[in-house]
mmCIF file as gemmi writes it, N, C-alpha and C atoms, coordinates in Angstrom:
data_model
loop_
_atom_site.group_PDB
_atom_site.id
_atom_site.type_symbol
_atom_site.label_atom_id
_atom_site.label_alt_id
_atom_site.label_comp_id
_atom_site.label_asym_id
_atom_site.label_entity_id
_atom_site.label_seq_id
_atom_site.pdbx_PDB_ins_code
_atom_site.Cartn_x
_atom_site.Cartn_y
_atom_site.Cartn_z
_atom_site.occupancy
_atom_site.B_iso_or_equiv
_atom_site.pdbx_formal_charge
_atom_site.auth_seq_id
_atom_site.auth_asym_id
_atom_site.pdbx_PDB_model_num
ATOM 1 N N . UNK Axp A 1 ? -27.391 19.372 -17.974 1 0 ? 1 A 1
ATOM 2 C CA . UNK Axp A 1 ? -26.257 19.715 -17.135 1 0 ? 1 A 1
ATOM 3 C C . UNK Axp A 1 ? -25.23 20.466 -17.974 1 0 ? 1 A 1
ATOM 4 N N . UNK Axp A 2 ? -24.948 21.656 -17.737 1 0 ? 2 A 1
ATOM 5 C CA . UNK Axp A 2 ? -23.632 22.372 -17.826 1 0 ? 2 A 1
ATOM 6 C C . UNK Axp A 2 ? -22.318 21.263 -17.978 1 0 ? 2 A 1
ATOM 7 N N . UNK Axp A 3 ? -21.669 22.051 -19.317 1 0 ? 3 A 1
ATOM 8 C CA . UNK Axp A 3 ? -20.296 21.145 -19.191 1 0 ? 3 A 1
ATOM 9 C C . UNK Axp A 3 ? -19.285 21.267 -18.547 1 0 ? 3 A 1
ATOM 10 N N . UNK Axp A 4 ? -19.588 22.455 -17.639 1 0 ? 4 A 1
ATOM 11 C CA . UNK Axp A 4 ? -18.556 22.646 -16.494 1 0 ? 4 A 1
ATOM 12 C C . UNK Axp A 4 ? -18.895 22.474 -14.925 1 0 ? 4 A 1
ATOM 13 N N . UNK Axp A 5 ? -20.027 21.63 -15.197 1 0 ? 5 A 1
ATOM 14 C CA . UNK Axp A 5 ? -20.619 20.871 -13.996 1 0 ? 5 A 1
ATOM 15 C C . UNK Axp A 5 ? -20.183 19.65 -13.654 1 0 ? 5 A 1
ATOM 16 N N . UNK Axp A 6 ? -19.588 18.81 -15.503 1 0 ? 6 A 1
ATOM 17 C CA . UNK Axp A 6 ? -19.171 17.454 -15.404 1 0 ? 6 A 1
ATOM 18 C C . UNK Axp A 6 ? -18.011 17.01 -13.996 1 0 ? 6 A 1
ATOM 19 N N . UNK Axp A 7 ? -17.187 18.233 -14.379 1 0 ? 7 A 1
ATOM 20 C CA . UNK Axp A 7 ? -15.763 17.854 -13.335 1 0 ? 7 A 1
ATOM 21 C C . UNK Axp A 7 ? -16.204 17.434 -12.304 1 0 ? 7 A 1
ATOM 22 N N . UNK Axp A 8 ? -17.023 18.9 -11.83 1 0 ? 8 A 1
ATOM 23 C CA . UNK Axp A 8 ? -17.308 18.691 -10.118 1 0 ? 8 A 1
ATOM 24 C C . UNK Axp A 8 ? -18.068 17.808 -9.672 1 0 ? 8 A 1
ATOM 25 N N . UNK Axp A 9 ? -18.891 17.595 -10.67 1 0 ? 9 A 1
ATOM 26 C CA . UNK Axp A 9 ? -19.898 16.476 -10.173 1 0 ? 9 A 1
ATOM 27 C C . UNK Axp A 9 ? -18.797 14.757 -10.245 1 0 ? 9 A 1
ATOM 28 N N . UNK Axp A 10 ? -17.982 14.903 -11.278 1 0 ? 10 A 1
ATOM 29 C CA . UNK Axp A 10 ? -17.009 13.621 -11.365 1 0 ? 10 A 1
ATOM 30 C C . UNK Axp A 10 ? -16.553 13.618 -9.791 1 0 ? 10 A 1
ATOM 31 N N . UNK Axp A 11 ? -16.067 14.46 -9.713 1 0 ? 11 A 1
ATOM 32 C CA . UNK Axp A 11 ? -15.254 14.569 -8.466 1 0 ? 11 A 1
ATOM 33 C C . UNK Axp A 11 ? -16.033 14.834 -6.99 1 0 ? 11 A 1
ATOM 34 N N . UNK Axp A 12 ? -16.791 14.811 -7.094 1 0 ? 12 A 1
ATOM 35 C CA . UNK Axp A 12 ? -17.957 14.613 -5.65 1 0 ? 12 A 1
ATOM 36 C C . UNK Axp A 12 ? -18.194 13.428 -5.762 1 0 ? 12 A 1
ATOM 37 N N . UNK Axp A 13 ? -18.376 12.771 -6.767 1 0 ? 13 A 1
ATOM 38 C CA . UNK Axp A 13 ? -18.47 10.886 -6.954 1 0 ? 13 A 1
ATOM 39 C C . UNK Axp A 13 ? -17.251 10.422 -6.261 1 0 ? 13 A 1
ATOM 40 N N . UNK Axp A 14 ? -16.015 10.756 -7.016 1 0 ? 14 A 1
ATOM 41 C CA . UNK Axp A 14 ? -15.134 10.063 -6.39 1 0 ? 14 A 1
ATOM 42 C C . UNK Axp A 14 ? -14.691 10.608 -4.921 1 0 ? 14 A 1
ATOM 43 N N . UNK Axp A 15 ? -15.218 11.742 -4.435 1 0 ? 15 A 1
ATOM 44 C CA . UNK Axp A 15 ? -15.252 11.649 -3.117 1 0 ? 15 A 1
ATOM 45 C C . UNK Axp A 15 ? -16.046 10.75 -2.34 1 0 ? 15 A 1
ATOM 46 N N . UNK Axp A 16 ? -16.765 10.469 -2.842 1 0 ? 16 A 1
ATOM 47 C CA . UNK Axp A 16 ? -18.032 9.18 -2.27 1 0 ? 16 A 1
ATOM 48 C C . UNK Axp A 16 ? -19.814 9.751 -2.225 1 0 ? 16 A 1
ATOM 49 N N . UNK Axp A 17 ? -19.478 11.294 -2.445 1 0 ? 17 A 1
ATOM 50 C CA . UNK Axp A 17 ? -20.552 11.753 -2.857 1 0 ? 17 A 1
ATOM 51 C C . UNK Axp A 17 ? -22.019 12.081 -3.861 1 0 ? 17 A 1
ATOM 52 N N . UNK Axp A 18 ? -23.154 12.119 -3.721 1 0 ? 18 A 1
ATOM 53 C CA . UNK Axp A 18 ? -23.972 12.016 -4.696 1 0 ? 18 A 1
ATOM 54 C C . UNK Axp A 18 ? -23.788 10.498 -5.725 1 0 ? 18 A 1
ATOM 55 N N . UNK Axp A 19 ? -23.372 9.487 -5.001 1 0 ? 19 A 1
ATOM 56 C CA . UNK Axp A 19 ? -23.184 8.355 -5.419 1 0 ? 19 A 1
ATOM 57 C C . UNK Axp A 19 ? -25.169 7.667 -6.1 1 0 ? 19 A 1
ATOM 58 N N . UNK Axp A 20 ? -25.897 8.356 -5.124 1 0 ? 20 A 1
ATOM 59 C CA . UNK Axp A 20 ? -27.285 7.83 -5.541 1 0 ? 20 A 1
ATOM 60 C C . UNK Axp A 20 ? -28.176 7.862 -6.807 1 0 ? 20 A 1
ATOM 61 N N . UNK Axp A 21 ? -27.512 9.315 -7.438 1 0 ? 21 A 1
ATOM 62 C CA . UNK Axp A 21 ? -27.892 9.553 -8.481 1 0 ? 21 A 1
ATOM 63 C C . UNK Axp A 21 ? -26.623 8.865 -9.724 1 0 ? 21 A 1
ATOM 64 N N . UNK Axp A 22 ? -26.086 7.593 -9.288 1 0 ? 22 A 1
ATOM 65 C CA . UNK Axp A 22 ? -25.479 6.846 -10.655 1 0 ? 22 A 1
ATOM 66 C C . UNK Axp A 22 ? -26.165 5.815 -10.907 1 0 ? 22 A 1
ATOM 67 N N . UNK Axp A 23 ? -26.318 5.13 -12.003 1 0 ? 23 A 1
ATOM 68 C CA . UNK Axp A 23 ? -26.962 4.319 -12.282 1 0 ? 23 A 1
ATOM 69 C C . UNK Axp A 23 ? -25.817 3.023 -12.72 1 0 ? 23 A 1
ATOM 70 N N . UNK Axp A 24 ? -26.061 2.034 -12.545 1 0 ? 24 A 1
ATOM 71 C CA . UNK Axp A 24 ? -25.006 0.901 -12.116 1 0 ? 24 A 1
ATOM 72 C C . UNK Axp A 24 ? -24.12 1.14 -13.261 1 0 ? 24 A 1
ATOM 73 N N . UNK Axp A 25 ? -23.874 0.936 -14.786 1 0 ? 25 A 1
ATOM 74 C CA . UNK Axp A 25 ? -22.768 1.491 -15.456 1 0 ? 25 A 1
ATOM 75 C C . UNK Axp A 25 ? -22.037 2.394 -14.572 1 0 ? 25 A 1
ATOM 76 N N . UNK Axp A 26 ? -22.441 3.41 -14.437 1 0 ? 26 A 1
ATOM 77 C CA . UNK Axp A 26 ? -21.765 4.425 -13.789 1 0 ? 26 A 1
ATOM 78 C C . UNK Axp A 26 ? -21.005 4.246 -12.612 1 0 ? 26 A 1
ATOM 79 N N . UNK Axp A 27 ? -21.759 3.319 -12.07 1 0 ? 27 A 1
ATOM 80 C CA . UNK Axp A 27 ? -20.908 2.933 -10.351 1 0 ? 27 A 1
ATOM 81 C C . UNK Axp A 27 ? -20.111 1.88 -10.86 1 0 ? 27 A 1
ATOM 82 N N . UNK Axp A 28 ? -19.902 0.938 -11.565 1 0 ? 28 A 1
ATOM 83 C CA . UNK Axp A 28 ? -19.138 0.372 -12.471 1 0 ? 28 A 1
ATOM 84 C C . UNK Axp A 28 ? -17.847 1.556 -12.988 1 0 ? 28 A 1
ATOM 85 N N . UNK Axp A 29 ? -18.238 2.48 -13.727 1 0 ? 29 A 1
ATOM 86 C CA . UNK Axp A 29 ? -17.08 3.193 -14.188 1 0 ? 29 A 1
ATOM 87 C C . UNK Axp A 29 ? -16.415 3.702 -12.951 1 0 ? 29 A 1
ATOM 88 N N . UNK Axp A 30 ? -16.821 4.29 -11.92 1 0 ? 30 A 1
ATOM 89 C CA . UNK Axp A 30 ? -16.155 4.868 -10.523 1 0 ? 30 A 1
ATOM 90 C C . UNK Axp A 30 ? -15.839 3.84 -10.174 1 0 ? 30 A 1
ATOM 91 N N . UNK Axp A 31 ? -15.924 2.117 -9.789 1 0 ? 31 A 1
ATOM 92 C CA . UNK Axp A 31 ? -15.173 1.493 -9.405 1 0 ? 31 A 1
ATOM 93 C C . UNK Axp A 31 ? -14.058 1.255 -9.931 1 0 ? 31 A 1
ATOM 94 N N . UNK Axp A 32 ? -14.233 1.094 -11.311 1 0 ? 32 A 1
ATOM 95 C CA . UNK Axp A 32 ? -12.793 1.143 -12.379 1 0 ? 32 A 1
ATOM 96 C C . UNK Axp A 32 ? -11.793 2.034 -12.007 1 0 ? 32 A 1
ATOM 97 N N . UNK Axp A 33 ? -12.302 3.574 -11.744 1 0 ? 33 A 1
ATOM 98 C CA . UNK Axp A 33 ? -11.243 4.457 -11.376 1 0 ? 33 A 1
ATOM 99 C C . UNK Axp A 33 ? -10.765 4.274 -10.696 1 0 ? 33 A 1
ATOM 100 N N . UNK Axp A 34 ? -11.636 3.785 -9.631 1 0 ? 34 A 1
ATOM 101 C CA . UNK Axp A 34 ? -10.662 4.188 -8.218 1 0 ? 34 A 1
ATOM 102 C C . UNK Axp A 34 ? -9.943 2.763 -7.768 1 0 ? 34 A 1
ATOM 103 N N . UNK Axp A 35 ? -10.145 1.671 -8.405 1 0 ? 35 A 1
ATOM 104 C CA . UNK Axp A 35 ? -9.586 -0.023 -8.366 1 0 ? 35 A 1
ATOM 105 C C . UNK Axp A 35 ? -7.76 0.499 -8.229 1 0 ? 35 A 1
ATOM 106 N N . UNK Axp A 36 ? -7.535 1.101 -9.683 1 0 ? 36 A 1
ATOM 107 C CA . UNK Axp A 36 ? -5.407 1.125 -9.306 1 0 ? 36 A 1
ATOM 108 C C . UNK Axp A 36 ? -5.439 2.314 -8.244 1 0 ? 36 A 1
ATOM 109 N N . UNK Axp A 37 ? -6.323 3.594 -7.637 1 0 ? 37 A 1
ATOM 110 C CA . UNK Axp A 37 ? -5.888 4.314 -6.203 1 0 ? 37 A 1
ATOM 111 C C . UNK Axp A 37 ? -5.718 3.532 -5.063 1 0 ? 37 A 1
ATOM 112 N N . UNK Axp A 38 ? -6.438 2.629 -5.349 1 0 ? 38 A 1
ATOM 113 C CA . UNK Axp A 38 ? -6.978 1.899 -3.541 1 0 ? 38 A 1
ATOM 114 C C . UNK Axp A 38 ? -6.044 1.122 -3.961 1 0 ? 38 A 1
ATOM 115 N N . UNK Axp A 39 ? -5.149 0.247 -4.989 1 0 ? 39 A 1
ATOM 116 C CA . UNK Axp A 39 ? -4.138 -0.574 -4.88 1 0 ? 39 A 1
ATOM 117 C C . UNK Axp A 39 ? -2.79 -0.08 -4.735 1 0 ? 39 A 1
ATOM 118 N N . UNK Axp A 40 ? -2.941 1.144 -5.022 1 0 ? 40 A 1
ATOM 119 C CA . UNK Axp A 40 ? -1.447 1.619 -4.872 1 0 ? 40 A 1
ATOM 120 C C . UNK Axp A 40 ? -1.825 2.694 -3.948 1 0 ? 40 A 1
ATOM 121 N N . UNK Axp A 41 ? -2.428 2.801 -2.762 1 0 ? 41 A 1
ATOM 122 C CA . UNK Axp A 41 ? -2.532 3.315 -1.619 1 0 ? 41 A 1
ATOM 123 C C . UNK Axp A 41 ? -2.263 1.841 -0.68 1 0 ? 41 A 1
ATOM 124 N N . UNK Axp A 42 ? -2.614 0.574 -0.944 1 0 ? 42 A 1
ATOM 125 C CA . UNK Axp A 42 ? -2.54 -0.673 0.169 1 0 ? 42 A 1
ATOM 126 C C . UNK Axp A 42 ? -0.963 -0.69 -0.006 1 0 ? 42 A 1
ATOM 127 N N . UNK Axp A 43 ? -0.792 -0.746 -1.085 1 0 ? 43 A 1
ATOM 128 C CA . UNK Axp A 43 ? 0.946 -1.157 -1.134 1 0 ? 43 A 1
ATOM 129 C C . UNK Axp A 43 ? 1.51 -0.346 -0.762 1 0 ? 43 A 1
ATOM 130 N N . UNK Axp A 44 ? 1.403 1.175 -0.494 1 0 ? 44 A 1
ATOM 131 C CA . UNK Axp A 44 ? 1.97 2.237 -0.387 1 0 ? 44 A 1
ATOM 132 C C . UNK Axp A 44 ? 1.974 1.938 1.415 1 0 ? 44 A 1
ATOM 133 N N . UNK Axp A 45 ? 0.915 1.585 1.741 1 0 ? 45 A 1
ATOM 134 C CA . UNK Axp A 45 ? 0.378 1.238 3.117 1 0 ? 45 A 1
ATOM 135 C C . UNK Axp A 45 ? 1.305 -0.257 4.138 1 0 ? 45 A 1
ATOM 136 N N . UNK Axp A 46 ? 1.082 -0.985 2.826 1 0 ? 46 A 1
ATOM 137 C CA . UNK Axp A 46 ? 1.986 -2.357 3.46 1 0 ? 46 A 1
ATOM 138 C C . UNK Axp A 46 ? 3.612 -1.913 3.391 1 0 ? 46 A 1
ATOM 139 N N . UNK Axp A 47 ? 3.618 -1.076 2.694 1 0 ? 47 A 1
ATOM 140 C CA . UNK Axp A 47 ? 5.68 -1.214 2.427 1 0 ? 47 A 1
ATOM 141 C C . UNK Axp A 47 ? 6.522 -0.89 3.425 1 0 ? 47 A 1
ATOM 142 N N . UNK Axp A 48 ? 6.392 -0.357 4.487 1 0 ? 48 A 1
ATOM 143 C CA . UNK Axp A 48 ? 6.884 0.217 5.885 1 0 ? 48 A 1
ATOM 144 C C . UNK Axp A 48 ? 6.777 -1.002 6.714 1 0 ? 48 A 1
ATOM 145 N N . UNK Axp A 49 ? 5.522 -1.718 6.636 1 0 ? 49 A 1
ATOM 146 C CA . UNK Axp A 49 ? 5.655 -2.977 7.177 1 0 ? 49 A 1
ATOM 147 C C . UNK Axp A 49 ? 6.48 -4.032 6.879 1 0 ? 49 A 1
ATOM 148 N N . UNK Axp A 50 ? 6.803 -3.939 5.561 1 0 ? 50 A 1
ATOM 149 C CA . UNK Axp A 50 ? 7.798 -5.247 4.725 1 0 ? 50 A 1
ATOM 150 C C . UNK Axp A 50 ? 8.883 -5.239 5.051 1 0 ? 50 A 1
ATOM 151 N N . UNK Axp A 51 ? 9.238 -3.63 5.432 1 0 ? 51 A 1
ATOM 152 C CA . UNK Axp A 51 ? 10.596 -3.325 5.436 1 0 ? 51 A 1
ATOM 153 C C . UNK Axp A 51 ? 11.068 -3.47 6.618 1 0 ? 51 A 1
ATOM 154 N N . UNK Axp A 52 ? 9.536 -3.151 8.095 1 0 ? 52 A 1
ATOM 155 C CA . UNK Axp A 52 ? 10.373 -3.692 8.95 1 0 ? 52 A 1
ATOM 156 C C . UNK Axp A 52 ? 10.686 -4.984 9.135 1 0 ? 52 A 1
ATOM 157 N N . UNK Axp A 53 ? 9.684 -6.062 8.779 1 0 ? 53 A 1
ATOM 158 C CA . UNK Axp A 53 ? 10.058 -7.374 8.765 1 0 ? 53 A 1
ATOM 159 C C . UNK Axp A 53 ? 11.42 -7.659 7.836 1 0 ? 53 A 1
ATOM 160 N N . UNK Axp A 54 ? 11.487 -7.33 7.328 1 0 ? 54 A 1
ATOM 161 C CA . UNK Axp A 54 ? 13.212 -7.494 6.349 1 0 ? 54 A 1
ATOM 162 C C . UNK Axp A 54 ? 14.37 -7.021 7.506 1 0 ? 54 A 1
ATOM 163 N N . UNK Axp A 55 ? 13.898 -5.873 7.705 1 0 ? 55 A 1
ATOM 164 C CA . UNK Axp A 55 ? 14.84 -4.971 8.934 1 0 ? 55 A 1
ATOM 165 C C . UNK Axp A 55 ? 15.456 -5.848 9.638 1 0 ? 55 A 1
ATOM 166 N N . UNK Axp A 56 ? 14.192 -6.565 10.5 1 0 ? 56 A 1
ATOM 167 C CA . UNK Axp A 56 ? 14.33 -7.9 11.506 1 0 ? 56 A 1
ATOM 168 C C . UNK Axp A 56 ? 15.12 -9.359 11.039 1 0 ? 56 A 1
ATOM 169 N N . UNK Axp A 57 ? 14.297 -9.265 9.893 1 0 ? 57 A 1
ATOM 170 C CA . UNK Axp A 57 ? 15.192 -10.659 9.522 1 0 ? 57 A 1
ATOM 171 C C . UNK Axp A 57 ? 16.6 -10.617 9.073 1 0 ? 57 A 1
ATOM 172 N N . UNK Axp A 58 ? 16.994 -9.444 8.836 1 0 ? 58 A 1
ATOM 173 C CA . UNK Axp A 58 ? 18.633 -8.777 8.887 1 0 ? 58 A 1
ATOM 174 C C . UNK Axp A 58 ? 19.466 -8.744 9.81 1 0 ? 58 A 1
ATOM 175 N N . UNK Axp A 59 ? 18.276 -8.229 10.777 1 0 ? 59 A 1
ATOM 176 C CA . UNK Axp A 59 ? 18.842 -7.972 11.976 1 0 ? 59 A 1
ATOM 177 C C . UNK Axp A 59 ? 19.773 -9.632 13.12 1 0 ? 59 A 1
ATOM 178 N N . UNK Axp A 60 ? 18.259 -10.488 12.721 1 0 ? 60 A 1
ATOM 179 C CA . UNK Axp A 60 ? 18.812 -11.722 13.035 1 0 ? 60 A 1
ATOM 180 C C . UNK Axp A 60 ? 19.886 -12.49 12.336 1 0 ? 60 A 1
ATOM 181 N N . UNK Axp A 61 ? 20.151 -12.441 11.239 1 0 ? 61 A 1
ATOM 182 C CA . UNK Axp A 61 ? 21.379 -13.228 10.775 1 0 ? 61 A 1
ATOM 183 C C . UNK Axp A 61 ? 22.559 -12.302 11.427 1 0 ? 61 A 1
ATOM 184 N N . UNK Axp A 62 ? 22.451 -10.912 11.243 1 0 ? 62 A 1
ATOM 185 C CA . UNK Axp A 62 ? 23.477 -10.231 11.658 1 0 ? 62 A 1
ATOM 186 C C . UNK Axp A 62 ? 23.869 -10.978 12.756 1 0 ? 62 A 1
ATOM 187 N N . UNK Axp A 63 ? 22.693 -11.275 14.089 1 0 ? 63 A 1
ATOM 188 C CA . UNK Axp A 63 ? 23.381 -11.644 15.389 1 0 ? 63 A 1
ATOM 189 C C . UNK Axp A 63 ? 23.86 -12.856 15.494 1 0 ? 63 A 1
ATOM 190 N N . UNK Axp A 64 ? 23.339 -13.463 14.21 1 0 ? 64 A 1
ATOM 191 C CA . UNK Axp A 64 ? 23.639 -15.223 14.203 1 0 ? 64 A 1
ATOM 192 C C . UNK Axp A 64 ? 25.065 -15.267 13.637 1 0 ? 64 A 1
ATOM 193 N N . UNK Axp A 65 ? 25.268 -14.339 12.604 1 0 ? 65 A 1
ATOM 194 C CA . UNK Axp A 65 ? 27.154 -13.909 12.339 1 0 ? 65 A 1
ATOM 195 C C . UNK Axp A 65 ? 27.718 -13.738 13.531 1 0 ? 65 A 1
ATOM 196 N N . UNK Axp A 66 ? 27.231 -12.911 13.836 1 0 ? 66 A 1
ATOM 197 C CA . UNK Axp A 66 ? 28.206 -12.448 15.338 1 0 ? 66 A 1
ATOM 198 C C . UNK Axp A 66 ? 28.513 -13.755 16.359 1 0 ? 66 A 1
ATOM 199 N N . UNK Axp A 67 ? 27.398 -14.156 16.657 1 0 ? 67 A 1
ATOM 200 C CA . UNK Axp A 67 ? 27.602 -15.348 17.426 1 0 ? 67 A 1
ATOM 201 C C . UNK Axp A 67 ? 28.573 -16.489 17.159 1 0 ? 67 A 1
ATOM 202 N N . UNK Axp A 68 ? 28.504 -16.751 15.686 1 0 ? 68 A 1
ATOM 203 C CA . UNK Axp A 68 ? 28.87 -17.445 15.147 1 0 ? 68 A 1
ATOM 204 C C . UNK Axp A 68 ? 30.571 -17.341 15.175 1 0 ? 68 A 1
ATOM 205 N N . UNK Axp A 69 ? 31.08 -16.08 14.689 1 0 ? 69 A 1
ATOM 206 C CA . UNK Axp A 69 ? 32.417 -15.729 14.413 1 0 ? 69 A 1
ATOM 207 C C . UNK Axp A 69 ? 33.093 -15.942 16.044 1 0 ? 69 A 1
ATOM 208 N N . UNK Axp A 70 ? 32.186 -15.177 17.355 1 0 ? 70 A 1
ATOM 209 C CA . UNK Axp A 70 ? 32.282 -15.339 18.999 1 0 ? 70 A 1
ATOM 210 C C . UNK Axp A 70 ? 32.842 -16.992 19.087 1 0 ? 70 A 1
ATOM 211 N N . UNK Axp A 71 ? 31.926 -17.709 18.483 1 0 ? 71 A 1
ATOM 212 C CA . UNK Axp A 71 ? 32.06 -19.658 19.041 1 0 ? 71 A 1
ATOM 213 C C . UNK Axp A 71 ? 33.597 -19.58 18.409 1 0 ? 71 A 1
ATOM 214 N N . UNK Axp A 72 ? 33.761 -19.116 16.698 1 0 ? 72 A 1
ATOM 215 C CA . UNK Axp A 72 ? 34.947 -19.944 15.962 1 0 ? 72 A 1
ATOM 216 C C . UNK Axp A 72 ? 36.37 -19.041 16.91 1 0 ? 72 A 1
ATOM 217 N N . UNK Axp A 73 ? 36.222 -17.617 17.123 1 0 ? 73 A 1
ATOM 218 C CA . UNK Axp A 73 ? 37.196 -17.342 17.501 1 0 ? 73 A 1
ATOM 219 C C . UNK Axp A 73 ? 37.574 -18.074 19.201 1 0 ? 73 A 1
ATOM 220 N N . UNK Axp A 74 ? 36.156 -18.059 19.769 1 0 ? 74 A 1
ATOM 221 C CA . UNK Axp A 74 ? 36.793 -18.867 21.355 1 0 ? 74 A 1
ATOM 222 C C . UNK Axp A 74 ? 37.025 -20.668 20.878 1 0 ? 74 A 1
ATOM 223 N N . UNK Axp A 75 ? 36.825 -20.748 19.876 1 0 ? 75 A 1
ATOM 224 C CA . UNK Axp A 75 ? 37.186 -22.082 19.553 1 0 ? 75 A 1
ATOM 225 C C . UNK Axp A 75 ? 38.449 -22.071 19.338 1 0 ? 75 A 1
ATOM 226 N N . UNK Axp A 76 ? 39.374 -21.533 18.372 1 0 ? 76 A 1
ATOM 227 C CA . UNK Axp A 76 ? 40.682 -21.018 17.889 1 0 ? 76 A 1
ATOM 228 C C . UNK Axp A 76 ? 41.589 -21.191 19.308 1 0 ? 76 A 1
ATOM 229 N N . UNK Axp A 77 ? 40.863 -20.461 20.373 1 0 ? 77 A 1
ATOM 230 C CA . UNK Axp A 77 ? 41.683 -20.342 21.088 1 0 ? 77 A 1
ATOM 231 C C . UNK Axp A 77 ? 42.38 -21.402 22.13 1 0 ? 77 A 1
């Protein structure tokens, strides 16, 4: 193989391609690579979700202040 075959052929692997011709080391080393993409694509994936649940749980104390200050001031009165 040409040494300017290595890239492309690297990179058709990690597209998911010509995966048949690796021999288990090898599918071993492509799992290694791609182990921190796929983890920092899930987190990249979950964080919009976290934030709306935070959003929400903000959102609720906010209304539980509000409510709260509503009782003390009609209490005051």
């Amino acid at each position: 193989m040409l040494l300017f075959e290595m890239p492309m052929l690297l990179w058709r692997n990690l597209l998911g391609e010509d995966l048949g011709l690796l021999n288990s080391k090898e599918l071993e080393q492509l799992e290694h690579q791609l182990e921190p993409s796929l983890k920092h694509v899930r987190s990249t994936k979950e964080r919009p979700w976290s934030y709306m649940v935070e959003m929400a749980r903000i959102e609720s104390v906010y209304r539980e202040v509000e409510f709260l200050l509503a009782v003390t001031r009609y209490c005051r009165e």
